[in-house]
C-alpha positions in Angstrom: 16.9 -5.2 22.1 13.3 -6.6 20.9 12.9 -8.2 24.9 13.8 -4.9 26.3 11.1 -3.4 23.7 8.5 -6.2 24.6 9.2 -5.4 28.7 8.3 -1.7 28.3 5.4 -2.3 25.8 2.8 0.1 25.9 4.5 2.6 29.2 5.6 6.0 28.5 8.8 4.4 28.8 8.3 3.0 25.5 8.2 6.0 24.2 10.9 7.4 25.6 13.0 4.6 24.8 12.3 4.8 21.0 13.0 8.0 20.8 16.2 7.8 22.5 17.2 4.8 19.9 16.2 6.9 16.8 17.9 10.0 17.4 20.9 7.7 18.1 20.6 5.3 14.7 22.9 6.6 11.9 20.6 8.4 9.1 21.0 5.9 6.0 22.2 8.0 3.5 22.9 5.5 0.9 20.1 3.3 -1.2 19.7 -0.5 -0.1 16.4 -1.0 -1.1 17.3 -3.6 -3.7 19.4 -5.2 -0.9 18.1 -5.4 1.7 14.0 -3.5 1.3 15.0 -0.1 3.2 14.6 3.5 2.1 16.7 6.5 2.6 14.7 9.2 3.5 14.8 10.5 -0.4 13.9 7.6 -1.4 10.7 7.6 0.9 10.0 11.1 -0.4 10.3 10.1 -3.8 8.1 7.0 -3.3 5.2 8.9 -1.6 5.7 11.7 -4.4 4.8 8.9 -7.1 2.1 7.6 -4.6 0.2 10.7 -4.4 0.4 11.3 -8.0 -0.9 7.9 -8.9 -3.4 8.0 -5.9 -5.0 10.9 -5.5 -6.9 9.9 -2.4 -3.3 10.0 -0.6 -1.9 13.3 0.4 1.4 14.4 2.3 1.0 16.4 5.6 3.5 18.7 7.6 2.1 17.8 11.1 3.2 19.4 14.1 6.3 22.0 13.6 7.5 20.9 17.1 7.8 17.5 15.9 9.0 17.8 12.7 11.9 15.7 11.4 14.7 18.0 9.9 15.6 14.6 7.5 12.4 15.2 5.5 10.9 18.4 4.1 8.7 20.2 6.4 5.7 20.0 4.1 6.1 16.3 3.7 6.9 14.5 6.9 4.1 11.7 6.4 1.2 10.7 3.8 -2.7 10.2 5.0 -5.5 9.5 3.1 -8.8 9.5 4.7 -12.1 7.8 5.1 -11.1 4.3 4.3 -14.5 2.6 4.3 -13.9 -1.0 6.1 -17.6 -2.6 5.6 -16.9 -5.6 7.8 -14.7 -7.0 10.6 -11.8 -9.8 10.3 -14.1 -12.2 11.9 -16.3 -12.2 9.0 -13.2 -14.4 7.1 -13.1 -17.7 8.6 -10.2 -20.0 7.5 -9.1 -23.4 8.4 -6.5 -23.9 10.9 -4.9 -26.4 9.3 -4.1 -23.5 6.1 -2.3 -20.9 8.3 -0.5 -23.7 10.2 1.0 -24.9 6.9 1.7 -21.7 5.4 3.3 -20.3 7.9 5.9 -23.6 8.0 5.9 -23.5 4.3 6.8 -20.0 3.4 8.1 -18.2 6.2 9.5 -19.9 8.9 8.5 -20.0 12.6 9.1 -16.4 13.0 7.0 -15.2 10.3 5.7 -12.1 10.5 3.4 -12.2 7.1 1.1 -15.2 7.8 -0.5 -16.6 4.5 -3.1 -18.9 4.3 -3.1 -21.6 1.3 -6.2 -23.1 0.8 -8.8 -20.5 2.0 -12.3 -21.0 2.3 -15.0 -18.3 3.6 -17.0 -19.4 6.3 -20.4 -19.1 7.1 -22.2 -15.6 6.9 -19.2 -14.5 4.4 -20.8 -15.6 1.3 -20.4 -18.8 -1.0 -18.0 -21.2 0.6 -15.6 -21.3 -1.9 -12.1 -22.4 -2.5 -9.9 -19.1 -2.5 -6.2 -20.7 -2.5 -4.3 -20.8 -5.6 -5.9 -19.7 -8.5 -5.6 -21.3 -11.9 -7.6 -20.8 -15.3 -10.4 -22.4 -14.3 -11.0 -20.5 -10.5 -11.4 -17.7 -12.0 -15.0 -17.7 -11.9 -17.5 -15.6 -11.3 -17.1 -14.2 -7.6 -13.6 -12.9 -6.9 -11.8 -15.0 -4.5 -11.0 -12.8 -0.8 -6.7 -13.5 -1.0 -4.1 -13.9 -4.1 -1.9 -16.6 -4.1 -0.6 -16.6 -7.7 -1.8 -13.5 -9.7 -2.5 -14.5 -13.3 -5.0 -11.7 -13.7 -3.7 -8.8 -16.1 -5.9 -5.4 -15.6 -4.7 -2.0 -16.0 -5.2 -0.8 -12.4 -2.9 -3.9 -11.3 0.9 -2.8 -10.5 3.2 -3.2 -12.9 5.9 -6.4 -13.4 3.8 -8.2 -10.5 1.5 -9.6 -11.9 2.9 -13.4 -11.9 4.6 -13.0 -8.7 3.9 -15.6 -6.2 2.6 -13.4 -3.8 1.0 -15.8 -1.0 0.4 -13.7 1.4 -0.7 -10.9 0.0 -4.5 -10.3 -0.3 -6.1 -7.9 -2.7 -8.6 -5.9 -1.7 -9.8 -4.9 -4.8 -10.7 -8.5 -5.2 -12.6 -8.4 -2.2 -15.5 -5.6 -3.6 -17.8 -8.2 -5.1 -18.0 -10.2 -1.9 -18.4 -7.3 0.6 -21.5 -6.1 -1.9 -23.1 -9.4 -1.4 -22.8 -9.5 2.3 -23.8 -5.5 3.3 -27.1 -6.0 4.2 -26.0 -8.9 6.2 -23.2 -7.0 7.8 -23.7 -5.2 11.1 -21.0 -2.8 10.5 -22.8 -1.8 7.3 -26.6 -0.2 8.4 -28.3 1.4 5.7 -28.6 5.5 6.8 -32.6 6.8 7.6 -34.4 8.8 5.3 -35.2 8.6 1.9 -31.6 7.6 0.8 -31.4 4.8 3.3 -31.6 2.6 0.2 -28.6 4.3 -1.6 -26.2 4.7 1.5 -25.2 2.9 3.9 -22.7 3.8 7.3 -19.7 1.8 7.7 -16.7 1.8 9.7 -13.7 4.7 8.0 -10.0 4.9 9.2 -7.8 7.8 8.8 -4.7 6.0 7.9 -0.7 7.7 7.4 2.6 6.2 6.8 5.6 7.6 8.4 9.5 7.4 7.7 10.6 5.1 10.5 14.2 6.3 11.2 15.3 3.5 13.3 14.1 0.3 10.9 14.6 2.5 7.6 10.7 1.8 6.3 7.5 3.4 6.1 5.3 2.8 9.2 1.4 2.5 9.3 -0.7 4.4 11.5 -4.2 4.1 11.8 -7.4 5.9 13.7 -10.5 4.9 13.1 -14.2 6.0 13.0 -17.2 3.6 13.8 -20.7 4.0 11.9 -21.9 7.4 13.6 -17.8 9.1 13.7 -17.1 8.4 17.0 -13.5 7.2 17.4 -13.0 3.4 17.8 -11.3 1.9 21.1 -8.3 -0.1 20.4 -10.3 -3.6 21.1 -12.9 -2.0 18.0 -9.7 -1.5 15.7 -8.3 -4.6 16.6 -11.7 -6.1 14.9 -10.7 -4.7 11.5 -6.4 -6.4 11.9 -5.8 -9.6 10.9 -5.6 -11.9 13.9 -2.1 -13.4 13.1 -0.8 -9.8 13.5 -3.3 -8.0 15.7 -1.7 -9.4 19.0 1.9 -9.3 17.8 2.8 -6.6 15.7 0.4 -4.0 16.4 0.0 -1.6 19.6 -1.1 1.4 20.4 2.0 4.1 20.4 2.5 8.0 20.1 2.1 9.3 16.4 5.6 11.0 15.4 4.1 14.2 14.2 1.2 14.4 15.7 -0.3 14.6 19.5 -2.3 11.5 18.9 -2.2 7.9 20.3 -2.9 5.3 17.4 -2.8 1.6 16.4 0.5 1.2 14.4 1.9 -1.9 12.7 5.5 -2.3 13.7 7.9 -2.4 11.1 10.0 -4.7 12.1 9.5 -7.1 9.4 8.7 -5.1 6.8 12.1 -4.9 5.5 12.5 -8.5 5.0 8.6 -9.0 3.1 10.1 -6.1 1.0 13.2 -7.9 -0.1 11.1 -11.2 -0.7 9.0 -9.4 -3.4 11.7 -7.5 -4.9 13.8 -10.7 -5.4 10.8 -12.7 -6.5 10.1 -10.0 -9.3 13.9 -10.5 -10.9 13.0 -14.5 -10.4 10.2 -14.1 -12.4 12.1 -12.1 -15.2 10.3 -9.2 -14.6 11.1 -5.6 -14.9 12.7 -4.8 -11.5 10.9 -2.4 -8.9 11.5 1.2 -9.5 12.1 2.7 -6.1 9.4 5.2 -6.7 7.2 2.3 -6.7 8.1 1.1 -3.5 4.9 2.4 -1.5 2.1 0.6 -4.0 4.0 -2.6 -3.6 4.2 -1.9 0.4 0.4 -1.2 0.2 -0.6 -4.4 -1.3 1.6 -6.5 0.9 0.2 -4.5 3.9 -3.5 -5.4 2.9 -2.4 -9.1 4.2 -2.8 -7.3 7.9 -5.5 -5.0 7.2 -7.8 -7.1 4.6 -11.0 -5.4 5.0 -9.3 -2.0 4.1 -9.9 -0.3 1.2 -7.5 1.9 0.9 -6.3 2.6 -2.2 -2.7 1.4 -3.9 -3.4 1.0 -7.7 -3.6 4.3 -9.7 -5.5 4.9 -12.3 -4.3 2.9 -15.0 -1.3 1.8 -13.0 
């Protein structure tokens, strides 16, 4: 099925071909998300219910009627939250080779989707060039590191019964704040607005970005469209600036929005199941609390800030 997929990527064919599989996949009716890191469509309602209310930034939407899904209520077919600032491109985070070669055969396999990168270290132009793999006691010093490969940090916007986890390859973009500050006057994506308040603003790239019920791998689904510096939309090549390069090229494209008439990036849930799982299980390892399903969305969010790590969208609540 995935070679017939890759042979018709990006053709109208596509399309039509993945909307011929969903409407013939069996709706699951019957929770596995402990199992195997899949919603039902309740449960994806009842995830983006607790998402909105602990994230007010994120709001559901009805789309189009013609497009609605009769599996979901018609005012809440997807989530969106708007105006993600993105203040600088991928690029701008240099890492060794060597890291993502052995991180990839370390945690994942050869077909990993969710690269991580032990041993990070920002390159040139992205601020001090310092170490940002695992974090101990004595890392945590005074410049956030860019990714989080063991969190020992406790804070009261972090998500609950995670906070140990071993989560390689997740980044935080929280983390991230201190060293985009340092690097916006350096940053070309960041120019400081005319005027008398040129010193207190500054344009940036912003992405509109929604997650959808995908029928066919039973998981939310990111969309994104994005705006550069002056609001004009960004070409697929621009938004491919802001995706992490070990995903950018293999599991995102450029597909029809469900329940809209627009054509966006979207990272393919293919994997996402699987990532899901991992961090479920490695909660209950840990001794932890076990993930409510209603808090299936923050968790998705912070693993999804692995492909899109110059984001900032929000997944934390306020006092979550």
């Amino acid at each position: 099925m995935h070679h017939i997929v890759e042979s018709l990527e990006g053709t109208t064919a596509l399309r039509v071909f993945r909307e011929w599989r969903e409407a013939l996949n069996p709706l699951l009716k019957n929770s596995k998300f402990k199992e195997t890191g899949v919603l039902t469509p309740e449960e994806f309602v009842l995830a983006g219910d607790f998402l909105v209310y602990k994230c007010p930034t994120w709001a559901w939407a009805a789309g189009l009627p013609a497009k609605r899904k009769d599996f979901l209520p018609p005012d809440k077919q997807y989530l969106i939250t708007r105006n993600v600032p993105c203040l600088k491109r991928v690029a701008a985070m240099e890492y060794r080779d060597a890291d993502e070669d052995e991180a990839v055969d370390d945690e994942m396999g050869d077909d990993a989707w969710v690269a991580t990168h032990k041993g990070r270290v920002v390159g040139e132009g992205s601020g001090p060039n310092q170490e940002v793999g695992e974090i101990d006691d004595e890392q945590v010093e005074p410049v956030e590191p860019v990714a989080v490969v063991e969190e020992q940090k406790k804070s009261s916007e972090a998500l609950p019964n995670i906070d140990d986890l071993n989560l390689d390859d997740i980044p935080d973009m929280d983390e991230e704040l201190e060293l985009v500050e340092m690097e916006e006057e350096e940053d070309p994506a960041a120019m400081a607005t005319g005027g008398d308040d040129g010193d207190k603003f500054v344009k940036t790239r912003t992405y509109d970005m929604s997650i959808t019920y995908d029928k066919y791998y039973q998981t939310p689904r990111v969309f994104l469209f994005g705006y550069d510096e002056n609001r004009k939309p960004l070409t697929p090549q621009q938004i491919f600036q802001d995706i992490s390069q070990d995903h950018a090229k293999k599991t995102v494209t450029i597909e029809s929005h469900p329940h809209e008439s627009l054509q966006l990036a979207s990272i393919h849930p293919c994997k996402h199941g699987n990532v899901m799982i991992r961090l479920i299980e490695q909660m209950v390892e840990s001794g932890k609390e076990e993930l409510r399903v209603d808090q299936y969305l923050l968790l998705f969010l912070k693993f999804m800030s692995s492909v899109l790590p110059t984001m900032e969208y929000d997944y934390t609540g306020d006092g979550f």
